[in-house]
GUSEFI-811520 format. One line per 5 residues: their letters; for each residue y negated, x negated, z negated of N, C-alpha, C. Coordinates in steps of 0.2 Angstrom, whole numbers, plus 5000, padded with zeros to 4 digits. Example, Ala and Ser with C-alpha at 12.3 -4.5 7.8 and 13.67 -1.06 7.14 Angstrom:
<recs>
as = 5028:4934:4961:5022:4938:4961:5016:4934:4961; 5011:4936:4965:5005:4932:4964:5000:4936:4961
</recs>
This chain:
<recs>
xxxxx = 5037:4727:5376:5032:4723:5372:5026:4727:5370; 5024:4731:5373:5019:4738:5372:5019:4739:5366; 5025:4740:5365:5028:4744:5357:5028:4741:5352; 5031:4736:5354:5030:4729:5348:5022:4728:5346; 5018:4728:5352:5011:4725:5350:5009:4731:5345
xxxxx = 5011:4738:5346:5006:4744:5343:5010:4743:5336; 5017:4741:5335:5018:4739:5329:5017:4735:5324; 5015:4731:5328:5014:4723:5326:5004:4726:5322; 5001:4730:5328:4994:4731:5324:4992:4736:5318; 4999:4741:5319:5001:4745:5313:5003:4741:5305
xxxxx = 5007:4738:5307:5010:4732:5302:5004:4728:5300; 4999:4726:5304:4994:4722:5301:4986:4728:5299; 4987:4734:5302:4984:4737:5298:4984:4741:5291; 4991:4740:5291:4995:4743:5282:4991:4737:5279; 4992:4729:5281:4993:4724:5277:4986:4723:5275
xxxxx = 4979:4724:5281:4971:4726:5279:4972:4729:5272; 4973:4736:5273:4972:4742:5269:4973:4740:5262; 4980:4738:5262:4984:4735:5256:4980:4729:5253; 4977:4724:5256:4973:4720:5251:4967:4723:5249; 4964:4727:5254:4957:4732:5252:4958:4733:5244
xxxxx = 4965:4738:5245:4966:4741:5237:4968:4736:5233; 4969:4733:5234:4971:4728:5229:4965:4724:5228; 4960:4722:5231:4952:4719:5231:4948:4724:5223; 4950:4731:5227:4946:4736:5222:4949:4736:5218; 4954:4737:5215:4960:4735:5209:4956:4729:5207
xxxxx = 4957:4725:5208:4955:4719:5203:4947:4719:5203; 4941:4720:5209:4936:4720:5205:4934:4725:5200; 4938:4732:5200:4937:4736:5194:4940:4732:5189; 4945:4728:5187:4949:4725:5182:4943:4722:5179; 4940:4716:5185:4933:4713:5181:4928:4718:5178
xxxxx = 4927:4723:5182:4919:4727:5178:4923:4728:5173; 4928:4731:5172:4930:4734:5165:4930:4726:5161; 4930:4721:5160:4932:4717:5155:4925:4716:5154; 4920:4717:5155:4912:4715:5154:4910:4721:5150; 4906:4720:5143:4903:4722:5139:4898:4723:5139
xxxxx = 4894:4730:5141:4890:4731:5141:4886:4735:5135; 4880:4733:5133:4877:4737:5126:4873:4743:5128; 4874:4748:5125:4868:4753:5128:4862:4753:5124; 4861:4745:5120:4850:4745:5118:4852:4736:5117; 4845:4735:5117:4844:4727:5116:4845:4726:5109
xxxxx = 4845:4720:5108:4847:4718:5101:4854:4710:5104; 4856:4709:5098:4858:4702:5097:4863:4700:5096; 4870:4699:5097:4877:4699:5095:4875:4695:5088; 4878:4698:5082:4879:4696:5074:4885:4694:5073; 4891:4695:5076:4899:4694:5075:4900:4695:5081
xxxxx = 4906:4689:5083:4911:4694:5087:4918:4692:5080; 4920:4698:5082:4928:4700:5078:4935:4696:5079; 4935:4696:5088:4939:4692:5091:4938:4686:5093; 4946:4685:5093:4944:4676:5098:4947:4676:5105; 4947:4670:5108:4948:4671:5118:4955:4672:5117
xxxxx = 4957:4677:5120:4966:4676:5121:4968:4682:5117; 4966:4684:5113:4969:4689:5107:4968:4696:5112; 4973:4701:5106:4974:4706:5112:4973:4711:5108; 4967:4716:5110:4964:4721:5108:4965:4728:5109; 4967:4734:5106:4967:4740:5108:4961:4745:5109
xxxxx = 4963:4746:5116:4955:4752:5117:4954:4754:5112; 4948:4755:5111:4941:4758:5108:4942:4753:5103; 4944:4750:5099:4941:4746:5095:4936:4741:5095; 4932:4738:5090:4926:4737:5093:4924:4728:5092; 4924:4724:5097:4925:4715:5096:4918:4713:5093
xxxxx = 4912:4714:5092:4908:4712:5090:4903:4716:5088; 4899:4714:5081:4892:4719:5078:4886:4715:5082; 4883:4722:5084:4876:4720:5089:4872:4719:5083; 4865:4717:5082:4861:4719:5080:4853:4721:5085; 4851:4726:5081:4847:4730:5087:4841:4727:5087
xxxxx = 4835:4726:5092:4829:4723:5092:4822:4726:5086; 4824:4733:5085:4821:4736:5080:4826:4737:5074; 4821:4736:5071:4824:4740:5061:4825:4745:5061; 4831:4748:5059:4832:4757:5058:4834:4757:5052; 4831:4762:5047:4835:4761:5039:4837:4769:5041
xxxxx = 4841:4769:5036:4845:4776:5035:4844:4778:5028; 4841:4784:5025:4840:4786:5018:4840:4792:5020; 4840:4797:5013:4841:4802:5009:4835:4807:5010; 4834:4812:5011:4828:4816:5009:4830:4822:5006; 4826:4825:5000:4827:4830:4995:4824:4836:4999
xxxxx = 4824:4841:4995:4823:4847:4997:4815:4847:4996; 4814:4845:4991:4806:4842:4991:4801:4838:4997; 4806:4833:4997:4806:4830:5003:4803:4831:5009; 4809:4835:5011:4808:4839:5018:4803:4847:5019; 4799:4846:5013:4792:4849:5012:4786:4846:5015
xxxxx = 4787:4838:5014:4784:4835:5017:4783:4831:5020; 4788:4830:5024:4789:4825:5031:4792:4829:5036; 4792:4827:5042:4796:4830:5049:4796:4823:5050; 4801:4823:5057:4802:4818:5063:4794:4817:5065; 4793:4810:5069:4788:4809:5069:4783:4807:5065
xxxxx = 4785:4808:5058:4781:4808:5051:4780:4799:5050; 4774:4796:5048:4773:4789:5046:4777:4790:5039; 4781:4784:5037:4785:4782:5029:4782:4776:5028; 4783:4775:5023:4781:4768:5022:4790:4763:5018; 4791:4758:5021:4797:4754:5018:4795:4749:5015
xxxxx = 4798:4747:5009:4795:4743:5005:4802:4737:5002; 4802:4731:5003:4807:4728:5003:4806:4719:5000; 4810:4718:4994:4806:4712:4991:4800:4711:4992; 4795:4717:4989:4788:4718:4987:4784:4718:4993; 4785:4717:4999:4782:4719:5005:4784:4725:5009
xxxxx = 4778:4729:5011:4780:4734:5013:4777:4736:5022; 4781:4740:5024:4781:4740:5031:4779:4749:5035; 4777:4748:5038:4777:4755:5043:4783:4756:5046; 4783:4763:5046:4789:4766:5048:4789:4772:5052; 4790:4775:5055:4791:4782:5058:4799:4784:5059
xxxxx = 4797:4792:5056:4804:4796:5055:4807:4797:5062; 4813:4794:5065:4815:4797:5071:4821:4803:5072; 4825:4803:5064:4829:4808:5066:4830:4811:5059; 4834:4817:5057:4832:4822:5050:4840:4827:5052; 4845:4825:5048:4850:4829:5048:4847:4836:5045
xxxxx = 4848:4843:5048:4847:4848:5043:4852:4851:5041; 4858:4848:5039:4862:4850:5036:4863:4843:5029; 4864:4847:5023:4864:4843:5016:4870:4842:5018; 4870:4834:5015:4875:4828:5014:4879:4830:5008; 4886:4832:5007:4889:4836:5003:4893:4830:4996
xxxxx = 4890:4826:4996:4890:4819:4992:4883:4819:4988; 4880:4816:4991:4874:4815:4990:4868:4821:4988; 4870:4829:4990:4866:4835:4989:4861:4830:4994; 4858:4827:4999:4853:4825:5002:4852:4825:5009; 4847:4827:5013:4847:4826:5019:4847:4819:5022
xxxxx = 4852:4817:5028:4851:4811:5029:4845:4812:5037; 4843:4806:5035:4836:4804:5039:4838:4797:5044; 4833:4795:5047:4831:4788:5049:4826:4786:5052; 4823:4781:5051:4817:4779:5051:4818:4774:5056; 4812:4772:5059:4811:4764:5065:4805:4762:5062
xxxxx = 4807:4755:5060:4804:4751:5056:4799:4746:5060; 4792:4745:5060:4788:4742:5064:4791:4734:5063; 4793:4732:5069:4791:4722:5067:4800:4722:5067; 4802:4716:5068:4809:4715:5067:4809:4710:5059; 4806:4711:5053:4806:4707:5049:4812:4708:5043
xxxxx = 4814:4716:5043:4819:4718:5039:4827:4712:5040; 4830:4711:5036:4836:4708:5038:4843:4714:5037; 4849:4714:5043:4851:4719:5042:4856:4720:5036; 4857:4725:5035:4860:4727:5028:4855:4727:5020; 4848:4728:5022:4844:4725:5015:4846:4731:5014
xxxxx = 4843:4733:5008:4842:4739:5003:4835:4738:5000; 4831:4744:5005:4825:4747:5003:4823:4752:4999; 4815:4752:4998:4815:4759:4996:4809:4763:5001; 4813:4768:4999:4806:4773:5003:4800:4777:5000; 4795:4775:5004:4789:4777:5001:4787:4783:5005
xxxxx = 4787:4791:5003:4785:4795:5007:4779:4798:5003; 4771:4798:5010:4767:4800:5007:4766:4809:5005; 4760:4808:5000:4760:4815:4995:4755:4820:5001; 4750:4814:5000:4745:4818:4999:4744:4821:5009; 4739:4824:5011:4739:4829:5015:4740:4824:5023
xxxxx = 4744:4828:5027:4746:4822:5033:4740:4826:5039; 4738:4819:5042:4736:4819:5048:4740:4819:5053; 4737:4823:5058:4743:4820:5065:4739:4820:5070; 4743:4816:5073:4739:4816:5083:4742:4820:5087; 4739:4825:5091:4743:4829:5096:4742:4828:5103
xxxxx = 4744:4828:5107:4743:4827:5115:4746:4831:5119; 4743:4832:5127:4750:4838:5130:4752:4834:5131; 4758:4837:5131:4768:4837:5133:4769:4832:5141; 4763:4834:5142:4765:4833:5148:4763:4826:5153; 4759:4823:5148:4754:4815:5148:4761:4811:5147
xxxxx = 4766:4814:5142:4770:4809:5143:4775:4806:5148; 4776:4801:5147:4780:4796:5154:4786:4793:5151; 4792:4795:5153:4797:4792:5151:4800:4785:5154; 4803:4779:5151:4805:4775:5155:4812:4772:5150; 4810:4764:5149:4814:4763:5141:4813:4766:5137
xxxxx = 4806:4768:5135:4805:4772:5129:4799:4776:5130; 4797:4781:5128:4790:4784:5131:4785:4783:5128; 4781:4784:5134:4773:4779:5134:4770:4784:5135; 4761:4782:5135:4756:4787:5138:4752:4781:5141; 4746:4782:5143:4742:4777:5148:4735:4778:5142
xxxxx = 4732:4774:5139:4725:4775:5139:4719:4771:5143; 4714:4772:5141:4708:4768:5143:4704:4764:5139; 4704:4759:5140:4701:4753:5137:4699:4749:5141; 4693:4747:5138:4689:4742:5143:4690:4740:5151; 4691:4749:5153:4688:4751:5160:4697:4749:5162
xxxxx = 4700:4748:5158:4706:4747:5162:4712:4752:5157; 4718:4753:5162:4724:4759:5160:4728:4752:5154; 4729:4755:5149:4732:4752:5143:4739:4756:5143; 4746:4752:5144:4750:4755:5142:4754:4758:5136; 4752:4765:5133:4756:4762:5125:4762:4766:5122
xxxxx = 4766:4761:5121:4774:4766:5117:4770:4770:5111; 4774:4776:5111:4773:4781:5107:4779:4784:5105; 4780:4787:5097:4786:4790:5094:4784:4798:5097; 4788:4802:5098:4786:4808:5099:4790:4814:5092; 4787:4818:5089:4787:4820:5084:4787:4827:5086
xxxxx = 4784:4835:5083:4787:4839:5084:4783:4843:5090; 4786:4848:5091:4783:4851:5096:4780:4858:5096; 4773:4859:5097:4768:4865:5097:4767:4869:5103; 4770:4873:5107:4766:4873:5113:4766:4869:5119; 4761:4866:5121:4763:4862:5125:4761:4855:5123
xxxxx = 4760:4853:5117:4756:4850:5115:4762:4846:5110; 4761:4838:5109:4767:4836:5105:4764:4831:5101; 4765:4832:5094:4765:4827:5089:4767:4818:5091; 4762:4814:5089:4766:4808:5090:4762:4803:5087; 4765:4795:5088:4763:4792:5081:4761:4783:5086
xxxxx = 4758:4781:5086:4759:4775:5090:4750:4774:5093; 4748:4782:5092:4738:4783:5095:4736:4782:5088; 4730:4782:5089:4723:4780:5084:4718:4785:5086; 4715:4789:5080:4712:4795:5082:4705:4791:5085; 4703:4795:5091:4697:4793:5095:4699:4790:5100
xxxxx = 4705:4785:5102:4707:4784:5108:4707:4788:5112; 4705:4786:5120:4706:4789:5125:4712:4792:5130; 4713:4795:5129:4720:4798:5131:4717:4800:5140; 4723:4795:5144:4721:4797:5151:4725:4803:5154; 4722:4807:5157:4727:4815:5157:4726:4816:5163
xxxxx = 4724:4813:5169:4725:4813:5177:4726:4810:5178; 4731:4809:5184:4733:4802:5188:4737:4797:5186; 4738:4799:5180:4743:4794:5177:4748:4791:5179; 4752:4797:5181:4758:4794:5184:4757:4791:5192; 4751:4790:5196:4751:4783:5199:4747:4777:5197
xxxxx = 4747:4776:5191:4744:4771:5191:4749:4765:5184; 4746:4759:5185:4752:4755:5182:4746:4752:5177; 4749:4750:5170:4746:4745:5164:4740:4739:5167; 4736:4738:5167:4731:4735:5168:4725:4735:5174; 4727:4742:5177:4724:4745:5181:4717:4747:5182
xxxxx = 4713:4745:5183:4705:4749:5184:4704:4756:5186; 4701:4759:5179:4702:4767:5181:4695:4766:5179; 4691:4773:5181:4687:4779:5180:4686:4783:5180; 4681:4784:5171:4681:4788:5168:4677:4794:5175; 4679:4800:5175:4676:4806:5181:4671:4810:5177
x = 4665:4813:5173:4663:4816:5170:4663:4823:5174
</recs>
């Protein structure tokens, strides 16, 4: 009977283990059936309907993103006077929008003879698929520099200012890099840049200025 019993708990220990894997087996079934997007923004299509049967990697629905990204062209000219990080101006059915340059292929589009670019569009007022135009300025660029090292990464990178005796959080484009010092587009020259303590302190926090 001894023997029977030690089988009997081997037998119902096989039979644990075997539902375990089969537990993990099908909750990995469900995480894989869940679509995840890697940025916010909006479902615009989905492609499929419920029941239809799709082969990996192909793609069931177009997102739309919470920001405006356009995609253009820049000349040889061009890229004399703009970098990443550069303010553009976009102009679309007579209204026109702020912009900053986030990415700059350097190699020429062998189609077009053009650098391809891309910009982030302030405001989500674009509708997707418009056809803009770009407006890049001539005359001489100003830029804002800060060290390297104020910045704070999270969803996207910020800096901390000071305002009315309290820590201001603000999103920033980060553009090219000098030293320790980095180009960026989101400040207003004369703002307060807070460059101590930063990283313990949260958005609407009461700080003091130290002279």
């Amino acid at each position: 009977e001894k023997g029977t019993r030690e089988e009997d708990k081997l037998t119902l220990k096989y039979q644990v283990e075997q539902a375990e894997a089969d537990l993990e087996y099908k909750e990995s079934a469900v995480a894989d059936a869940i679509l995840r997007s890697d940025m916010d923004g909006y479902v615009m299509d989905i492609l499929y309907e419920d029941g239809e049967m799709i082969s990996a990697g192909y793609p069931v629905m177009v997102l739309g993103s919470k920001r405006n990204i356009v995609s253009f062209g820049l000349t040889e000219e061009d890229m004399a006077e703009v970098d990443i990080g550069h303010n553009i101006t976009v102009e679309h059915n007579g209204k026109k929008y702020g912009a900053v340059i986030k990415s700059i292929s350097r190699i020429k589009d062998s189609e077009t003879q053009t650098y391809n670019a891309e910009a982030v569009v302030d405001g989500d007022q674009l509708p997707a698929g418009a056809v803009v135009k770009i407006i890049i300025p001539t005359d001489e660029y100003y830029s804002v520099m800060i060290p390297l090292n104020t910045v704070l990464r999270g969803d996207y990178d910020y800096v901390y200012i000071f305002r009315d005796g309290k820590a201001e959080k603000r999103e920033i484009n980060l553009g090219s890099i000098k030293g320790d010092l980095v180009e960026v587009s989101g400040l207003v020259k004369g703002e307060k840049l807070i460059v101590e303590g930063f990283k313990n302190i949260k958005h609407g926090d009461m700080v003091e200025i130290i002279q």
